[in-house]
Structures are given as C-alpha cells and as structure tokens.
C-alpha positions in Angstrom: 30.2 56.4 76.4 31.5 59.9 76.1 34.4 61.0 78.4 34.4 64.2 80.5 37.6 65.8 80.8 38.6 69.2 82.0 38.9 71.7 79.7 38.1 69.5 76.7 34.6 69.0 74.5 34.9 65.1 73.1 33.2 65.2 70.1 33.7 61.7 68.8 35.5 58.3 69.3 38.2 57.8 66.0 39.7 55.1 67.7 39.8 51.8 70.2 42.7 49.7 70.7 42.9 46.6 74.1 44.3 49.6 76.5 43.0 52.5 75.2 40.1 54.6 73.6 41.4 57.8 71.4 38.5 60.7 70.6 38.3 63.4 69.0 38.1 66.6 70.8 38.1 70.1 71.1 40.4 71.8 73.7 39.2 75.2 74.8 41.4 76.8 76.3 44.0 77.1 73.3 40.7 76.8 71.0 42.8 73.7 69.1 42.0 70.1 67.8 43.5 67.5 69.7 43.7 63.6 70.0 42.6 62.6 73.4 43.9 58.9 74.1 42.1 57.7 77.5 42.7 54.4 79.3 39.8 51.8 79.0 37.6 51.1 81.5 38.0 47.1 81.6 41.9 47.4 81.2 43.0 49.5 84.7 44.6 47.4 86.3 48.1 47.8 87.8 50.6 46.3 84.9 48.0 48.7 82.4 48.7 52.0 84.7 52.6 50.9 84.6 52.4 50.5 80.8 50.0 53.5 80.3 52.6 55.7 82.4 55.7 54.3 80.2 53.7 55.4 77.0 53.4 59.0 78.3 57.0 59.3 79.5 58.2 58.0 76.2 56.2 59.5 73.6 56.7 63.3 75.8 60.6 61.9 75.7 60.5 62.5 72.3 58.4 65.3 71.2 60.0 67.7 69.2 60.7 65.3 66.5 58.9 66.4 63.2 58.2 62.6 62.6 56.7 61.7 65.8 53.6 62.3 67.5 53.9 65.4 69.4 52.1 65.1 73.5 50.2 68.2 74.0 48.5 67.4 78.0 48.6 65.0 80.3 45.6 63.9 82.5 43.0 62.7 84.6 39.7 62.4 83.4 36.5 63.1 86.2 36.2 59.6 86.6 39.6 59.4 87.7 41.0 57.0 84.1 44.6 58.7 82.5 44.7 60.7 79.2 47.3 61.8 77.3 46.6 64.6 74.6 48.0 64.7 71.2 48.5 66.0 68.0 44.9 65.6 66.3 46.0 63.9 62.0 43.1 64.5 60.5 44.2 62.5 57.4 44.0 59.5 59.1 46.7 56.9 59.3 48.8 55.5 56.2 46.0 52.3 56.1 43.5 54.8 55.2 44.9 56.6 52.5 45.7 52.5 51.2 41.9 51.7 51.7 41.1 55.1 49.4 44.0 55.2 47.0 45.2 51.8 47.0 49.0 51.3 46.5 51.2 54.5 47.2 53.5 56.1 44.1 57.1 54.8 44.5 58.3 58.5 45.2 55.8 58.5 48.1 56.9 54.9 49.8 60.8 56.2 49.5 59.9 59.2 51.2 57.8 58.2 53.9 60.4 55.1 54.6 63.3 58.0 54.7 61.4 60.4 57.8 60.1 56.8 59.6 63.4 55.7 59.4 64.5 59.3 60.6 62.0 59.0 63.8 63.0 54.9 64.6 66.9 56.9 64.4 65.7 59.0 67.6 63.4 56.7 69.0 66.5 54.0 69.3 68.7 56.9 70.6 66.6 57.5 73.6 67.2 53.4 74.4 63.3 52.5 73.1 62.3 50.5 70.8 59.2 51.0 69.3 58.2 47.1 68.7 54.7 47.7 66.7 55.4 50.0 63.7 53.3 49.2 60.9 51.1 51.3 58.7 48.2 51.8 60.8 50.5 53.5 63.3 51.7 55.9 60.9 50.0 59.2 61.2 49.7 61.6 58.2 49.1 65.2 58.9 47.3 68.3 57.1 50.2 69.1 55.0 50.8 65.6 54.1 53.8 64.7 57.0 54.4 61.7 58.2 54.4 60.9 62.5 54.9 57.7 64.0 52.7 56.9 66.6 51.5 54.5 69.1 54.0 53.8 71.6 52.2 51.9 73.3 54.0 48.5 73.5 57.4 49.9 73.2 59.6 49.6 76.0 62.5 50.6 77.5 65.5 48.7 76.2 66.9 47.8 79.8 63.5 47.1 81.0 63.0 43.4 82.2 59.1 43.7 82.7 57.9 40.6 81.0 54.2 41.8 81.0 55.2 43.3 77.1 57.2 41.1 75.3 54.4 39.1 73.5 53.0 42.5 72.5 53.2 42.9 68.4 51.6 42.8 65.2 52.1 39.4 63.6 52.1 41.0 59.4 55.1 43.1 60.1 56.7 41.2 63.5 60.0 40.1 62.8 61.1 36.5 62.9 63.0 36.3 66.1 59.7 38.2 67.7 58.2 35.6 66.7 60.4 32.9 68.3 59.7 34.4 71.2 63.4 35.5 71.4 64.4 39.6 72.8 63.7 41.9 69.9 66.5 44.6 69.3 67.0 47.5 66.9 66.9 44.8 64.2 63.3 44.1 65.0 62.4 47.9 64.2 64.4 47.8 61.0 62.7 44.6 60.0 58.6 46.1 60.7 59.6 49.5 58.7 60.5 47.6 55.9 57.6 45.3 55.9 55.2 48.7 56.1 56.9 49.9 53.1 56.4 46.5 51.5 52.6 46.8 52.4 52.4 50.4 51.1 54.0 49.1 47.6 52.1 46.1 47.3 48.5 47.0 49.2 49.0 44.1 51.7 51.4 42.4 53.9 54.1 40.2 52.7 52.9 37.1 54.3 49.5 37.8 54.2 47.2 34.4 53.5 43.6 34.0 52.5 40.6 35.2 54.5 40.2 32.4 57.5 43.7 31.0 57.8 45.1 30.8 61.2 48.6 32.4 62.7 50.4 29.3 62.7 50.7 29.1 58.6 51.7 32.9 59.0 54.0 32.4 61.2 55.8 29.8 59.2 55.8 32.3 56.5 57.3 34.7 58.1 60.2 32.1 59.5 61.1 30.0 56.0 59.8 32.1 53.4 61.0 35.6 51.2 59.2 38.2 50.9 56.6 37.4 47.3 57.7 39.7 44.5 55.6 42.5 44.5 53.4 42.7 41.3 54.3 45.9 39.7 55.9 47.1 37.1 57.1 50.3 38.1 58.6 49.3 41.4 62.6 49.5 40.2 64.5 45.9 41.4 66.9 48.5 43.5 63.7 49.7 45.6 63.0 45.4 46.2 66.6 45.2 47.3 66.3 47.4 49.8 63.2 46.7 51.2 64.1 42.7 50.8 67.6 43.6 53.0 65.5 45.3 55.4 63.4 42.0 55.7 66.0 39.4 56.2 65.3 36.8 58.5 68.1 37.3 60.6 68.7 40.7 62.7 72.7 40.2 61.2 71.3 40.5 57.5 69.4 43.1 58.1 70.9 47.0 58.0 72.3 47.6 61.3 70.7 50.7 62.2 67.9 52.9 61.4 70.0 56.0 59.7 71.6 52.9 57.8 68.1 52.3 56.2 67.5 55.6 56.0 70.7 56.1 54.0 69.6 53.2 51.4 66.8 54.3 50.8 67.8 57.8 49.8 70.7 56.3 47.6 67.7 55.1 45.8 65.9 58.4 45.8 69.2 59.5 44.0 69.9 56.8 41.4 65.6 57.2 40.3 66.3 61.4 39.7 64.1 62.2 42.5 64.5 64.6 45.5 66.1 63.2 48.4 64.7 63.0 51.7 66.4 65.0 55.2 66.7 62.6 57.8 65.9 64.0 61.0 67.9 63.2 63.4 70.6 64.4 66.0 74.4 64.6 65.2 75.2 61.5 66.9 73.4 59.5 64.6 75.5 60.5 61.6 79.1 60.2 62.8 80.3 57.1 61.5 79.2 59.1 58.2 77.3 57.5 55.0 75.9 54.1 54.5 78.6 51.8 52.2 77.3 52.6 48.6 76.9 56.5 49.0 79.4 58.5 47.6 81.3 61.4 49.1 79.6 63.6 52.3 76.0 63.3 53.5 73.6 63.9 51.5 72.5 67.4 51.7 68.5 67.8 53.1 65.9 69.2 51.4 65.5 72.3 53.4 69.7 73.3 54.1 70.9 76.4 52.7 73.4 76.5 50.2 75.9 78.8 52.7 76.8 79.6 56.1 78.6 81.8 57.9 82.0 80.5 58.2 82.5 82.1 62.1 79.2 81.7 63.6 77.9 78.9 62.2 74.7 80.3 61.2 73.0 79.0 58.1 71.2 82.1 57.8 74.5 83.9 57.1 75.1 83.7 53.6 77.2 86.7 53.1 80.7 85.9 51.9 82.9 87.6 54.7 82.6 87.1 58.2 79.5 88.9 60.2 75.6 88.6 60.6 74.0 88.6 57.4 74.6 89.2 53.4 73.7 92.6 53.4 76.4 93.6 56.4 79.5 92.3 55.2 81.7 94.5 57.3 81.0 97.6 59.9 83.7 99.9 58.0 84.7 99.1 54.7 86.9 101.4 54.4 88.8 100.0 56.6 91.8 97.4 55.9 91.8 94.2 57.3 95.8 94.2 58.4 95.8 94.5 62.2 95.2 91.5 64.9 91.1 92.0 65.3 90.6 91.6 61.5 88.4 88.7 60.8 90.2 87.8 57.6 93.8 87.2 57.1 94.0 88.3 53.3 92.4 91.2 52.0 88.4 92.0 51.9 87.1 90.6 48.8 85.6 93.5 46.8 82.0 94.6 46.9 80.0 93.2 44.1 79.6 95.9 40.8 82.7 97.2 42.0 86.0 95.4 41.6 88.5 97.8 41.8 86.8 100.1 44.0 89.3 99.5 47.0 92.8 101.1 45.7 90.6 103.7 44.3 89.3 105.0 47.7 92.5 104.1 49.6 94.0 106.4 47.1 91.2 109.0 47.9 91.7 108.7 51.7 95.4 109.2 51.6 94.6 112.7 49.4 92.8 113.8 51.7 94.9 113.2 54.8 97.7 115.1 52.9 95.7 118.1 51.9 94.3 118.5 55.9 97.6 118.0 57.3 99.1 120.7 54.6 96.3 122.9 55.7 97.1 122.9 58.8 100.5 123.6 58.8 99.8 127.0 56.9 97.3 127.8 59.5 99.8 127.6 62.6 102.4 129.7 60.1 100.3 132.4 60.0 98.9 132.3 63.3 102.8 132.3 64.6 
C-alpha cells in the first residue's frame, strides 16, 4: 500500500519495523530525497501515538549532530497516520555494507565506533538513552558518514512509562536489560561495543546456530565473554577495548560515552592511524582525557593549526591580533606603546623584512624634522 502525503511522491517501501513503515520518497517542493517514516496501520493505538510523538521530539532534539539522523518534516499523512521526514542514506545501513563486504577493515570499525560514540556523548547529554543501537541502526551516508538512527525505543531518562522497557535487541542488549533491571548510560556503552564486535567479526558475540531459542542466548550473554574474534589482524589492544566495553556489569564497563570514545582513539594513535574528532559539546570534555591518554585532548581531524588569540576565531591564523593573516595590523607604521595597543611588547616584524621597523621609524623622524625646518624658514621670510 503506497502512502499519500502532501507534498511528497513515495516511490518505494526501504523499510518495515512493529510501529513503523519507512519509504522512499521524493519531496517536491525542495526537489530533495528524503526518508519518510509513517506509523503502521495495525499499530495506532494510544501508547504507539505517545511513543511515535517521543521519537519525533527526540530525534528533532538532537538534529544538528553530524552523527545523527537529521528530521527534515513532520506530518500527517491524508489518511490521517504521523510521519516524520528524514535524511534519505542511500548506502544503506552498516548490516548492509556487512552482507556485501563482509567484515569491516580495523581502521574503519575504530572510526565508526569513535563518531557513534561521539552521537551516544550528545544523545546521553539531552537525558536519552538510546536503548537499541546496533548495526542495522547505523546509517551510512553518500560520502561514507556514519548517523545513528532509530530512536524509536529510546526514552527519556526520567520517564517512568513502563510500556518501553522490554523494548531491545537481544544480540547487542546488555545483561542487566536482560534481567529486566533499569538500563542506564552503561547499557548504551555495552550495545556500541557489541556493534563494533559484530562489524569485526561479521556476527554477534553470542550468536548460536540457526534454530536455537533466546533463553541459551540469554545465558550467553549473562555468564559468558565475548569469543575471541578470529582474525589475525585485529591488534589484542582493539579486543581490550571492545571486551571493557562489554563487561557484564555497568561498573566494569567505561563510564561514559566520550570515555569510550577516548579509548578507542588512544588506539587509533598507538596503530599510526588518523584519529577520529569526537563530536560533541564542551561539557562533555571537561573532566579532560580518558586515564591512558597523554597530555591535552587529542586534536580533531578537521582543527586548524592556529587561532586568533583575541577573538577566538580559528580562522585567524595571523600571528598578531586582528581578523585574518593577511591584516595583521591597520597601521603598521605605527608603535604599539600607548593604552589601545593590542600587544604589550613590540609588533613582530613583517615576514622578508626583519629589520624593516627601525629603518622606517628612522625615515619618519627625517622627515618630521625636514617639514618642521621648512616651516620655520617660511614664517622668517613671510615676517
């Protein structure tokens, strides 16, 4: 059954899940591709409206994050069923790139584990927990980006509606969601590290043969470590991490997102390889570097190598005070001695020309002599 919404033209039906249909479509009036999530006929009822509502508000809470799904539109279809609209990933989700590619490259799990752990970092900072990330709710983008997706059973942390706590995936739930016990940023930690597990190793941790029930899963998942995964260029410091991530308890585990984050990219330094930004607001980074990291945060991908000292600008490079690396100063000429000078010592000297400042101060005060001598013989003669 196609949908009819306003100002869209569905073209096909990329996804189902037990609330929601997601489609394909084109929307006209900004002549884009989007992702149109409507709610399912057979689920409107009045705890799936309360739950659809809650997945709007909290995915359009945090839009803006390079890592998570942006919310483009909200809306009613004609026959009256919610929609939100999204970013369209055409790439798929991170299971499908597994199902063509099998097995993601080392460099590529550490990366994608940095910006998820980035986006968990804001998600948690907003008081939400996300409570279903795995790989199929990982979206990848045109240009290869990461976006974690599917908010659909997260909730907020205060909330005390008890229609959503049995609500997970069992291959990447946590042990204590399993128990039945209240899931907390722990829970989050534990699911990211099982998806990069997965990603390494091309299945679940726990994962049993074809036809066995949840219950020998379960106790998997309870009593049992994570199986060494079977490959001989996964480095035993990339196992660690993940394996921390995994503990059994929430108190074993690392105690935040960034934390995570901040393991993982120690790894991305000891292997030589570039290390991932974490995206994420100041707040998250005040207590400073995960134990293990030396010195200041590591410094992103993207930062500049300057910034101007009195605006804060990173795009001010030059080395005095000002706007930009070609305007160092309005008059250069002019010394830097009285109370509006930016600079307490003298200008550093323009570059190719070291000593060109005594030379033209030595120039200006010539010249000041010869007017004023000047014109003192013009008021002789005119007297």
């Amino acid at each position: 059954m196609t949908e009819d919404v306003p100002g869209y033209r569905v073209l096909e039906q990329v996804g189902e899940g037990g609330f929601s249909v997601v489609y394909r479509a084109h929307q006209e009036r900004l002549d884009r591709m989007v992702a149109l999530k409507v709610l399912s006929v057979g689920a409107v009822d009045a705890a799936a409206m309360r739950r659809f509502q809650r997945e709007c508000k909290i995915t359009g809470r945090l839009s803006g994050h390079p890592n998570i799904v942006t919310v483009l539109d909200t809306g009613t279809t004609r026959a009256g069923r919610p929609y939100i609209a999204m970013e369209y990933f055409e790439h798929g989700a991170l299971t499908d790139r597994l199902a063509k590619e099998g097995p993601l490259p080392v460099a590529d799990v550490l990366r994608i584990g940095v910006k998820m752990a980035g986006a968990l970092a804001a998600t948690h900072e907003t008081d939400v927990l996300h409570r279903d990330v795995k790989p199929q709710n990982v979206l990848l983008s045109k240009y290869g980006e990461p976006a974690l997706a599917d908010f659909g059973v997260a909730r907020l942390v205060d909330s005390f509606d008890a229609t959503h706590t049995q609500a997970f995936t069992p291959h990447h739930a946590a042990p204590e969601v399993l128990e039945g016990r209240p899931p907390g940023v722990g829970a989050d930690v534990y699911s990211l590290g099982s998806t990069l597990y997965q990603l390494l190793a091309g299945q679940p941790a726990f994962k049993g043969p074809p036809g066995e029930g949840i219950a020998l899963l379960m106790l998997r998942i309870l009593h049992e470590p994570p199986p060494p995964i079977q490959r001989p260029d996964v480095p035993p410091r990339v196992s660690d991490v993940i394996g921390r991530a995994m503990a059994k308890t929430p108190e074993q585990r690392y105690a935040t997102a960034v934390e995570f984050a901040r393991a993982l990219q120690q790894v991305q330094a000891e292997l030589g390889l570039p290390v991932t930004d974490v995206p994420h607001s100041a707040a998250a980074v005040r207590p400073g570097p995960a134990p293990g990291l030396p010195g200041p945060p590591l410094v992103p991908e993207w930062a500049p190598t300057t910034s101007d000292p009195h605006t804060g600008d990173p795009r001010a490079s030059g080395s005095h005070g000002g706007t930009g690396p070609t305007t160092p100063h309005t008059n250069p000429t002019a010394p830097h001695t009285g109370p509006t000078a930016p600079h307490t010592g003298p200008p550093a000297p323009l570059p190719g020309r070291p000593h060109d400042g005594p030379r033209r101060g030595l120039v200006v005060a010539a010249g000041v002599a010869l007017a004023g001598g000047l014109a003192l013989g013009v008021g002789a003669l005119a007297l």
